[in-house]
C-alpha positions, 0 to 999 in steps of 0.5 A: 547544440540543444541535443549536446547539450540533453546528451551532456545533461544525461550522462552527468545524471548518471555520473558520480565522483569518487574519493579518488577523483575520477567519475564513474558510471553509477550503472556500471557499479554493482550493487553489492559493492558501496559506493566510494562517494566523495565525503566532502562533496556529498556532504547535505547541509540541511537548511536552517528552516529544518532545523528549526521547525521540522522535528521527529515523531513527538507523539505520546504513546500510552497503552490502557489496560484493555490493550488499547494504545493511545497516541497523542501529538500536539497540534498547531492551528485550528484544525486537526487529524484524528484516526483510528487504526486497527490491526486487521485487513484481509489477510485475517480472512482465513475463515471468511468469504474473500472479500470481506475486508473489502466490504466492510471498507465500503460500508465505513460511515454508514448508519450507526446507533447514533446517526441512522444515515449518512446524510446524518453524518455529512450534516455533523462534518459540514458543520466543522468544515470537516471530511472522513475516510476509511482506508484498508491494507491487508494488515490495518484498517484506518478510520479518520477525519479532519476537522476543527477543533471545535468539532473534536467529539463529534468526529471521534463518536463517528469514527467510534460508532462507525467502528463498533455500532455499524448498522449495515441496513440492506440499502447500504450492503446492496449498494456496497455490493453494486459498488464491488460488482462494478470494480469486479467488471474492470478486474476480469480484463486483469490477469493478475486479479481474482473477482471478490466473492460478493455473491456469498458475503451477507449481513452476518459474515460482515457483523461477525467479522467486525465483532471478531477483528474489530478488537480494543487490543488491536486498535489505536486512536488518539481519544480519552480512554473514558470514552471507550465502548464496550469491549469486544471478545478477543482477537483471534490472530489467525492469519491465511495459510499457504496451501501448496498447489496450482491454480491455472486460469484460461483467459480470452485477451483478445479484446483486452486492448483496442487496436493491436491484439494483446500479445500471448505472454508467459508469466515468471514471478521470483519472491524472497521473504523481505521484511515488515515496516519495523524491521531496521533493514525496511529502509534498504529493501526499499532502497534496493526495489527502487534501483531494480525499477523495472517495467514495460518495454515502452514505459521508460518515463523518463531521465531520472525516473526509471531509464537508468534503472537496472532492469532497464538497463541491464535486462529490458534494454539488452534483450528486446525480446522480453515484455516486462521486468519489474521488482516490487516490494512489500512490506507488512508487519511482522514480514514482507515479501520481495519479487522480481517479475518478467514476463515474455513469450511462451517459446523464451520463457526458459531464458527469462530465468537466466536474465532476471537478476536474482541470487 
């Protein structure tokens, strides 16, 4: 009785009504063509607690004439979030080591001109129960902190000097390296990453690169502009260019995983230029990655996670002999990038190109 009951739970899942009546299988239906979704039952009423506390984005956004935005909400109770975020990462890092970006998200909330260790710092943050973090993606940089009220000037005089009068003694660059080194021992049994370049980073590149990147027109934080520091050269806003060619690597797996040896594997990846978080189709190429789903032949997770995804069910499910079928979007700025992935033995790497459901 239980396992009926499991099979019935399933196929209702995976069972929608139509304005004609009838069900129909949401597997079966492509994706080109909307669903004909009964509006009455698919109606959401929302509660009224949402109604009456949940509003949208209520900040205040203003732009000094030095091109630094300025965006302020109100804030409730006794604590609050402030941050900085700047628009750079380590796809700026054309004319850098790579790994520079990396480095210097390590290094963030060291000593500065004002507080001269980070034992300094984490005296300031304990004081109004607070904590900091620095976080980097390949275009923005984010620095913050949460804090009480009380502790609202302290905590933007760390973020600003941590941004703009970074000490970067050699203790700190050494550790920073050490730190890096050790990811790099983990990424060299990943066949997709490529060790950071630490050996060839020193003081000046990190310096040079915050001073160039680390620009008032490329930043926005929620503090009075009379608090700003002395404004740096321009931003250059050269980006890495694409530099056709191939570059092949010979890699060793067989002590990748313990027990049974890691299976030779032929690699297919298809991309389409996708678009950036401001483009009004950001929400559908999401949507679209989301029912691609995809991953290993043995990750199915679960009912409701990735079972009834259309890789699974189209390709990993019908075809056994196909490793890995995955769609990943990513999204930045100004552009994105859309990939479908797949990955099989050597001798069938032709048929993969068949059953990947790409345009």
């Amino acid at each position: 009785m239980l396992h009926l009951q499991r099979n019935l739970s399933r196929n209702l899942v995976r069972r929608i009504a139509t304005s004609s009546g009838k069900s129909k299988d949401i597997s079966h239906v492509p994706l080109s063509t909307p669903l004909e979704l009964n509006q009455t039952e698919a109606k959401i009423v929302p509660s009224k607690v949402a109604t009456n506390f949940v509003k949208n984005f209520d900040g205040i956004l203003t732009q000094t004439d030095s091109g630094l935005r300025v965006i302020s909400e109100p804030h409730y109770g006794d604590f609050c979030t402030l941050g900085v975020a700047i628009a750079t990462g380590c796809r700026y890092e054309a004319n850098y080591p790579h790994g520079v970006s990396h480095l210097i998200e390590k290094l963030a909330f060291g000593g500065s001109n004002v507080h001269s260790s980070r034992d300094e710092i984490h005296a300031v943050i304990e004081k109004y129960c607070g904590m900091i973090d620095c976080q980097s993606t390949r275009d923005t940089f984010l620095f913050a902190a949460s804090c009480h009220i009380d502790g609202v000037d302290d905590l933007m005089q760390i973020i600003a000097n941590a941004i703009w009068r970074p000490r970067i003694t050699d203790e700190e660059l050494e550790e920073a390296q050490m730190r890096t080194e050790f990811e790099n021992e983990d990424m060299e049994d990943l066949i997709d990453c490529t060790p950071l370049t630490t050996d060839f980073i020193h003081k000046g590149t990190l310096m040079k690169a915050v001073h160039k990147y680390f620009d008032y027109s490329t930043a926005a934080w929620n503090v009075d502009k009379g608090l700003l520091l002395n404004k740096l050269p321009p931003i250059d806003n050269s980006i890495a260019q694409y530099a056709p060619g191939q570059i092949r690597v010979e890699k060793d797996l067989s002590g990748l995983s313990v027990g049974r040896p890691y299976p030779n594997l032929a690699h297919v990846v298809v991309g389409f230029e996708g678009v950036g978080y401001k483009d009004p189709d950001f929400i559908p190429f999401c949507v679209l990655q989301s029912l691609f789903g995809g991953g290993g032949s043995f990750s199915a997770g679960g009912p409701g996670k990735g079972m009834y995804t259309r890789l699974y069910i189209d390709v990993l499910n019908k075809h056994h002999w196909i490793y890995n079928a995955t769609a990943t979007n990513y999204s930045y700025d100004d552009t994105g990038l859309f990939t479908v992935y797949g990955s099989t033995d050597p001798a069938q790497v032709h048929l993969l190109y068949f059953y990947l459901p790409v345009p």
